[in-house]
N, C-alpha and C positions, 0 to 999 in steps of 0.2 A: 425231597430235593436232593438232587446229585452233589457229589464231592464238586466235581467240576461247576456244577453252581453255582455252592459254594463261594468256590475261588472267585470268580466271573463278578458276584455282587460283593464278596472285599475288595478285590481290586474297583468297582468302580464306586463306592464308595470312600473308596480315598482320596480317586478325582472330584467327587463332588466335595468333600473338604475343604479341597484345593479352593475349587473353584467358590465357594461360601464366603471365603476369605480374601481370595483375588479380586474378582467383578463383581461378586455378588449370589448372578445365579450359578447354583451347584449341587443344591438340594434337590432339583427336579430330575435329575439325572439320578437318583437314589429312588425315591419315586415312582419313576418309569421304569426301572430295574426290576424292584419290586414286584411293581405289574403286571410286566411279563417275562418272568423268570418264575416267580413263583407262583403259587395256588392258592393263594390270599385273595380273599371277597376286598372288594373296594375298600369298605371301611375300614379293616386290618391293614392295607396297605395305605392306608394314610392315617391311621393309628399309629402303624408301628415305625411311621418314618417323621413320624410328629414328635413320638419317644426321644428320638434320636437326637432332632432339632435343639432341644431344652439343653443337651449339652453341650453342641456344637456353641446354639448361642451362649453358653455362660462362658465357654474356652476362648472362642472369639471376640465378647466383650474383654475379657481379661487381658487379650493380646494387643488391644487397640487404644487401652487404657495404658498399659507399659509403655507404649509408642508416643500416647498422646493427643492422638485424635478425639479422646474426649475428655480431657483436662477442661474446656472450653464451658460456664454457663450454657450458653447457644447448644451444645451440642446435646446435653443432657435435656434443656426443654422441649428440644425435638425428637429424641430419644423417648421420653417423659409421655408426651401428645401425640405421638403415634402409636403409644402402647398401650394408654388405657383404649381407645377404641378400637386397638386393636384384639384385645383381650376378648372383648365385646364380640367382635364380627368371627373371628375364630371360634366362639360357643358356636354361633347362628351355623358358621358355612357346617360343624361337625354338626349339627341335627339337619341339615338338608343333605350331607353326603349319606345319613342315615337312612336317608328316604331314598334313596337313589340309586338303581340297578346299575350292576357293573359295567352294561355295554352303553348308558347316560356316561358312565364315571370317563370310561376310555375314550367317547368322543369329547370329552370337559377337559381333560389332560391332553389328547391330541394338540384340539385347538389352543388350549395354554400355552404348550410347548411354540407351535407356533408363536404366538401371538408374542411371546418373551424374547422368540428370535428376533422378532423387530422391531423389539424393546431396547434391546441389546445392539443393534446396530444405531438403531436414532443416538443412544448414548456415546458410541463410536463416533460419530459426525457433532456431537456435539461437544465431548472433549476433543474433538480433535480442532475442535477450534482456540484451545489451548495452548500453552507452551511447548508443551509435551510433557512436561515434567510430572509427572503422578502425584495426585494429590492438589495441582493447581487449582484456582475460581475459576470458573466461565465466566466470558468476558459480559459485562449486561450485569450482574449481581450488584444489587446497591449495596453490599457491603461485602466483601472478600470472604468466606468462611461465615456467611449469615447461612439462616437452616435457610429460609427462602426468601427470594425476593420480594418487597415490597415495603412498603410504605408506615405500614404500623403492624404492633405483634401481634395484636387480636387475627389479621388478619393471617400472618402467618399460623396462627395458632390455629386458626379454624381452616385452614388449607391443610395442614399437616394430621388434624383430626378428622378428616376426611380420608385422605389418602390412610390414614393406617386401619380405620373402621373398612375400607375396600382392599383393602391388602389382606387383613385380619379371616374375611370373609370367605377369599379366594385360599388363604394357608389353611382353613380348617377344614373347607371342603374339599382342596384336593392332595392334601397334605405336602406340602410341595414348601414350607419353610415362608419367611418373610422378608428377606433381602433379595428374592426373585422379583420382585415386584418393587418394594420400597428403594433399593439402590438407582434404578435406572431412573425412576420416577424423582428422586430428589437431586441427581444430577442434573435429569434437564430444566429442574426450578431453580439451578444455580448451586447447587452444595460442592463442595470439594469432593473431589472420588473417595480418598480415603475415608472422608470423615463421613460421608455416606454410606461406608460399607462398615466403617463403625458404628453407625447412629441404629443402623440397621442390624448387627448383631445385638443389641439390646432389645430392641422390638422383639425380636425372633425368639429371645427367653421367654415372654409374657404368651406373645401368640403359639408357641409350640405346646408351651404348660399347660394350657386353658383347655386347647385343642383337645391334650394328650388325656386330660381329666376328664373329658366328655365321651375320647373313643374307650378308655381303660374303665367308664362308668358300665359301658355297652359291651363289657367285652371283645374286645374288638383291637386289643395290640398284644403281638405275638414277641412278647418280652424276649426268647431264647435270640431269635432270628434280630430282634432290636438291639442287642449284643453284639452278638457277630459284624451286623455291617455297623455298629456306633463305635467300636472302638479305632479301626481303621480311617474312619472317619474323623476323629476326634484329629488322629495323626494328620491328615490332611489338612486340616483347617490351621495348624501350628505351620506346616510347610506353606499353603497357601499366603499367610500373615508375611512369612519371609521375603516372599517371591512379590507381594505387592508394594513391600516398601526397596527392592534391587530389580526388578524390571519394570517397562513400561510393557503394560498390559493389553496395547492396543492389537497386535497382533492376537494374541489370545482371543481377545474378545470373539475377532471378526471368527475366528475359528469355533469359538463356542457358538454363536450364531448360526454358523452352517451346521451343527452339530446338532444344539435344537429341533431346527426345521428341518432334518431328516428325522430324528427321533421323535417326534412329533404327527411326520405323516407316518411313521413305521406304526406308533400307538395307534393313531384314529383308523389307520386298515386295519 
């Protein structure tokens, strides 16, 4: 790998930080970097960006905890049940990326990529039905800052245990983090932004670890290169934390959205 490489995957690694912390997804963008930038087999490159994840989510837990967005019971039992099955689906998705040739890998992250871009827009339309103020409820939640809507907690609970055993699934096979998927998803069940993109850094510790144990059993994470972009990254996810409690993020979003679905068709050609 070139110096100029190099460069190229710290700098974008420290927007995916950013972005871990702001909306959510930001992790895929490291990811796909990865991918194709370097000469890493699939597994290595969702090894070594799973490495990475274990400490983004533990910096990002810690910043949203200082803020507050998980002071809350509610916030921790959704945090709690979306982790352990997610722990779970992160083993599975790392033995099926094990099985799986590179040019499977890059059409599975193409269409991700896609498919997050309009993840990330439905969540645009759906806080936008908001105040605007970051962090507000969508309107429809039976209780303001509930994890999800409904009627009793088993049922939340077994909503929330699903959704992270399919999050858990999709982060181990294409190492691509777990607030890519679990933020947008629990915004549109009603969750507050922030406490979503909080609830969701704690996930992201369990499902990155699991992951990162399964590809480091296999050989399969390139520790030097996991350095290199984790630390700029770490930097990122601290700015990210900043930017989502002093701007509204909605302009961002729409922009990572378009950002996605060209890096997305760029991966799957």
């Amino acid at each position: 790998m070139t110096w100029t490489s190099g460069i190229v995957l710290v700098l974008i690694a420290l927007l995916a930080g950013v972005g871990i912390t702001t909306v959510g997804p930001g992790g895929v963008f490291l990811t796909a970097a990865l991918f194709g930038i370097t000469s890493l087999s699939s597994a290595a490159v969702a090894g070594t960006a799973s490495a990475t994840f274990v400490a983004t989510g533990l910096v990002g837990a810690g910043t949203y905890v200082w803020s507050g967005e998980l002071a809350t019971r509610a916030s921790w039992e959704a945090a709690l049940a979306l982790s352990g099955a997610g722990a779970v689906g992160a083993l599975t998705g790392t033995l099926l990326n094990l099985q799986a040739s590179d040019q499977l890998f890059g059409d599975l992250l193409g269409a991700f990529l896609v498919s997050t871009a309009g993840l990330v827009v439905y969540r645009e339309y759906v806080s936008g039905r908001t105040d605007g103020i970051p962090g507000s409820s969508v309107p429809g939640s039976s209780v303001p800052g509930s994890s999800v809507p409904g009627s009793s907690s088993s049922l939340r609970r077994g909503i929330l245990t699903a959704v992270g055993g399919g999050v858990g699934v999709l982060s181990g096979l294409l190492g691509v983090g777990g607030p890519v998927i679990a933020v947008p998803t629990l915004v549109s069940f009603g969750m507050p932004m922030l406490r979503a993109v909080a609830v969701a850094q704690v996930q992201s510790v369990f499902l990155a670890l699991f992951a990162a144990v399964g590809y480091g059993a296999a050989g399969a994470i390139d520790f030097s290169l996991a350095l290199l972009v984790g630390v700029p990254q770490l930097f990122g996810v601290v700015i990210g934390w900043g930017v989502a409690h002093r701007v509204s993020p909605s302009r961002l979003r729409i922009a990572l959205a378009v950002v996605l679905a060209v890096a997305g068709t760029v991966v799957a050609l």
